[in-house]
C-alpha positions in Angstrom: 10.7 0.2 -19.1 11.1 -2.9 -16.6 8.9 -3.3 -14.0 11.2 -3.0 -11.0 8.8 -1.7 -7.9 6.2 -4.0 -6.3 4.4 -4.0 -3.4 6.4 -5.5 -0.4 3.2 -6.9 1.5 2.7 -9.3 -1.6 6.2 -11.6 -1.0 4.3 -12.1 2.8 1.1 -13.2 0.9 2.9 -15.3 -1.3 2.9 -18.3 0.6 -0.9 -18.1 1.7 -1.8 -18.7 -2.2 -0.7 -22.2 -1.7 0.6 -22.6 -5.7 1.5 -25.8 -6.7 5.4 -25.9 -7.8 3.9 -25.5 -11.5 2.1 -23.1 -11.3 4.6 -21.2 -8.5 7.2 -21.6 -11.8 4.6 -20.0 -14.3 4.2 -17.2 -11.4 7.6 -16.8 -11.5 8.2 -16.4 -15.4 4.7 -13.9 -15.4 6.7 -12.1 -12.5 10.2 -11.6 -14.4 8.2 -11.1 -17.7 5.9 -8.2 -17.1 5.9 -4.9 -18.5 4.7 -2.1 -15.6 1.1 -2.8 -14.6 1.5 -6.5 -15.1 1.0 -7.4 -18.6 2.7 -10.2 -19.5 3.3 -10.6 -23.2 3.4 -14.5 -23.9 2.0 -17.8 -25.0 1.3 -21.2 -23.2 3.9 -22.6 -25.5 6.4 -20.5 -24.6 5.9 -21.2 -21.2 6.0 -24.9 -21.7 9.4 -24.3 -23.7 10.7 -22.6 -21.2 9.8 -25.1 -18.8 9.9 -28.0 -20.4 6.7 -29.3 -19.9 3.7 -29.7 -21.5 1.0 -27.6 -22.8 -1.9 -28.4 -20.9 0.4 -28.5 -17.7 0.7 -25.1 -18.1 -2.7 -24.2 -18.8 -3.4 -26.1 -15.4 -1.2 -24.1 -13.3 -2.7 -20.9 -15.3 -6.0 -21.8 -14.4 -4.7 -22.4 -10.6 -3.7 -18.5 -10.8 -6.8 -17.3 -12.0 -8.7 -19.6 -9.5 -6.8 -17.6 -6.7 -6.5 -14.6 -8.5 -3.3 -13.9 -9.2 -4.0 -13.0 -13.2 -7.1 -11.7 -14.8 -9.5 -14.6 -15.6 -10.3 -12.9 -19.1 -6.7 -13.6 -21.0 -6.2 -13.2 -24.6 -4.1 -15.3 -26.7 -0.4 -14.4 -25.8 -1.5 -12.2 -23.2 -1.9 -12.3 -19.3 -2.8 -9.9 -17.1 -1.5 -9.9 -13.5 -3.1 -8.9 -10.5 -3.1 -5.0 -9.5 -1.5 -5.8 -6.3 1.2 -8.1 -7.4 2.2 -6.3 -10.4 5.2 -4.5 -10.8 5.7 -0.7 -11.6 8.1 2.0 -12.0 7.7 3.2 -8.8 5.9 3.7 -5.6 3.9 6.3 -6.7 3.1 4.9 -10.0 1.7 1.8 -8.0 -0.4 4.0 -6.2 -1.7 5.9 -8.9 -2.5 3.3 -10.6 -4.6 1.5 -7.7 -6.3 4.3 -7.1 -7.6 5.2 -10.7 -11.0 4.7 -11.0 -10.6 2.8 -14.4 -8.8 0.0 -12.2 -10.3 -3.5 -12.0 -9.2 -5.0 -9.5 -10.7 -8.7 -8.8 -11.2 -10.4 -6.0 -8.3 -12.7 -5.0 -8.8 -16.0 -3.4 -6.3 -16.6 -0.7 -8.0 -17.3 2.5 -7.7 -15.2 5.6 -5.2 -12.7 3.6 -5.0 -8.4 3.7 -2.4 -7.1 1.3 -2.1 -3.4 2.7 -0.7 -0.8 0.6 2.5 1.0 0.9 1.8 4.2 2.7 2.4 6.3 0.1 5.1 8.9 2.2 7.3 10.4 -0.1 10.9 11.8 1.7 10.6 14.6 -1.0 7.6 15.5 0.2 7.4 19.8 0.7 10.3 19.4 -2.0 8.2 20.6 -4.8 9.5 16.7 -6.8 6.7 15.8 -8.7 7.0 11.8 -8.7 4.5 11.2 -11.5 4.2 14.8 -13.5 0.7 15.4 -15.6 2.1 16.3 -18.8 -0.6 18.8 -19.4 0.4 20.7 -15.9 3.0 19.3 -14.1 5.9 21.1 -12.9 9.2 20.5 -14.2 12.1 18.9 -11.7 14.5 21.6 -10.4 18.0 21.6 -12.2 20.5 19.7 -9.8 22.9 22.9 -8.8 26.0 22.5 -10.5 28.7 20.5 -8.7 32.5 22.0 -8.3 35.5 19.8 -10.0 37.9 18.3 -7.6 41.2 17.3 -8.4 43.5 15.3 -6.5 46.8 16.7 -4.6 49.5 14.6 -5.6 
């Protein structure tokens, strides 16, 4: 699953983190990298491959992100961890869910004088009975879409 949602209020934070253009590059590749919840899956070489620099450029501008707290500063070899906040997600609501579980760390980030609000939350389908994130173990299953008619075209 691609991580297509993220939090609008972050792109308006963005420019408070004040990356260098390296690291702003290795942001970028994290970004279009991670899986939903912000796990990036790759090494400092691969970065520098892909960007054809070196190694220890790389770990410089990865050390810049976890200085302002953009990815976890605990990584393991080949794997990052981007911010709650920043991190993409299958939707709105798993964004939200996620936030809000108690088993989420979320670190402090370092970018001086700067609230990143949350998206509201409102659901359109809201009273519909659409259950955006079901609980497998009770959720209720989506209503069948009512069948549509054929149409064919007078000639």
């Amino acid at each position: 699953m691609i991580a297509g949602y993220r939090n609008p209020a972050t792109f308006e934070a963005m420019p408070d983190a004040r990356l260098g253009k390296t690291a702003r590059d290795v942001w970028d590749i994290l970004q279009a990298r991670q899986e939903p919840g912000g796990l990036v899956r790759i090494t400092q070489k691969e970065l520098a491959e892909r960007l054809g620099i070196t190694v220890p450029s790389v770990s410089r501008a990865i050390s810049e992100l976890k200085d302002r707290g953009l990815v976890n500063g605990r990584t393991q070899h080949g794997k990052v961890l981007i911010h709650p906040l920043f991190a993409g997600y299958e939707s709105e609501a798993h964004l939200l869910n996620h936030i809000h579980d108690p088993d989420t760390h979320l670190w402090p980030l370092n970018f001086p004088d700067t609230t990143i609000d949350l998206p509201r939350g409102s659901d359109p389908r809201h009273g519909t009975g659409f259950d955006p994130d079901p609980d497998p173990d009770g959720g209720e299953d989506a209503p069948m879409p009512e069948p549509q008619p054929f149409l064919r075209i007078a000639s």
